[in-house]
C-alpha positions in Angstrom: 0.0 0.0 0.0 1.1 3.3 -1.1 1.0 6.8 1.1 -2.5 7.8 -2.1 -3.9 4.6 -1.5 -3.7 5.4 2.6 -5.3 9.2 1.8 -8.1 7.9 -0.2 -9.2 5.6 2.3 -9.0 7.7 5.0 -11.6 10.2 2.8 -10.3 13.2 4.3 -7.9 14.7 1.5 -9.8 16.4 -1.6 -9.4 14.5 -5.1 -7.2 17.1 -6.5 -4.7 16.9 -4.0 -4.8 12.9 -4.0 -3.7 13.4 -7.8 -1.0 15.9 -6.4 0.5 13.2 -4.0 0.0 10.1 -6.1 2.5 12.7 -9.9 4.5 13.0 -6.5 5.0 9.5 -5.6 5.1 9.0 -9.5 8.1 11.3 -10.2 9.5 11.2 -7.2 9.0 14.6 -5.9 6.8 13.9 -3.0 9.0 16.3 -0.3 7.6 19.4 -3.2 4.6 18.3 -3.8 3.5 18.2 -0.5 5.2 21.2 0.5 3.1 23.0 -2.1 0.3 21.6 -0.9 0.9 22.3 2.6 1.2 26.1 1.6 -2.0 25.7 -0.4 -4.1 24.4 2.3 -2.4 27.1 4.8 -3.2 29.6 2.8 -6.5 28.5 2.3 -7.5 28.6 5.4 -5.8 31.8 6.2 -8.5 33.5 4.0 -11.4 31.5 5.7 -10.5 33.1 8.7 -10.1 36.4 7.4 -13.6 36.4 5.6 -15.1 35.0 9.1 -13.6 38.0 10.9 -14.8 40.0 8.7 -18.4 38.7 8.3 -19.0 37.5 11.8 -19.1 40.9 13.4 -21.6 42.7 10.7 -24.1 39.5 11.3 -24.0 40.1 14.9 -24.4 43.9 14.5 -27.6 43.1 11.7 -29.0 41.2 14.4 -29.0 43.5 17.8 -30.1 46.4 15.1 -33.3 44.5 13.9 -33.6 43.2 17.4 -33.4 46.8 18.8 -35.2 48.0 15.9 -38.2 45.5 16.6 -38.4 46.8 20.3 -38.3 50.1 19.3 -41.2 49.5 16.9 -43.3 47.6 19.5 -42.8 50.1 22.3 -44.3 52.8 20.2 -47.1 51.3 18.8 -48.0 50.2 22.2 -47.5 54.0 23.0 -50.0 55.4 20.7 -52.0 52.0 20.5 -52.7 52.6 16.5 -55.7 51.0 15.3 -56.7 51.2 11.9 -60.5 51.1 12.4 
């Protein structure tokens, strides 16, 4: 058994990396190939983080502003009890 054949039963690597490891093996350039795709992966999740950070904190601030906005609206219209007929 081969390191591929280990990855794909373990079903956690994506195909296209699989065929990255297994031209690796092939050519004999395993140490670079999976240096690249170390740096791949790294930097792909580098930028997952960065666009969490960055959407995370304007979902939380949509929230409380419909939430305060919805106690606001209640508040009032209990205030002036508006009644259409």
């Amino acid at each position: 058994m081969n390191l591929t054949d280990f990855f794909i039963s373990t079903n956690i690597f994506p195909e296209a990396a699989l065929g990255f490891i297994r031209a690796g093996e092939e050519s004999g350039s395993l140490d670079r190939i999976t240096k690249n795709l170390s740096d791949r992966f790294f930097q792909e999740g580098e930028h997952r983080f960065r666009v969490f950070f960055i959407v995370f904190p304007v979902v939380i601030y949509l929230i409380t502003a419909i939430y305060i906005a919805s106690r606001i609206i209640t508040a009032f219209s209990n205030c002036f009890n508006l009644t259409m007929f």
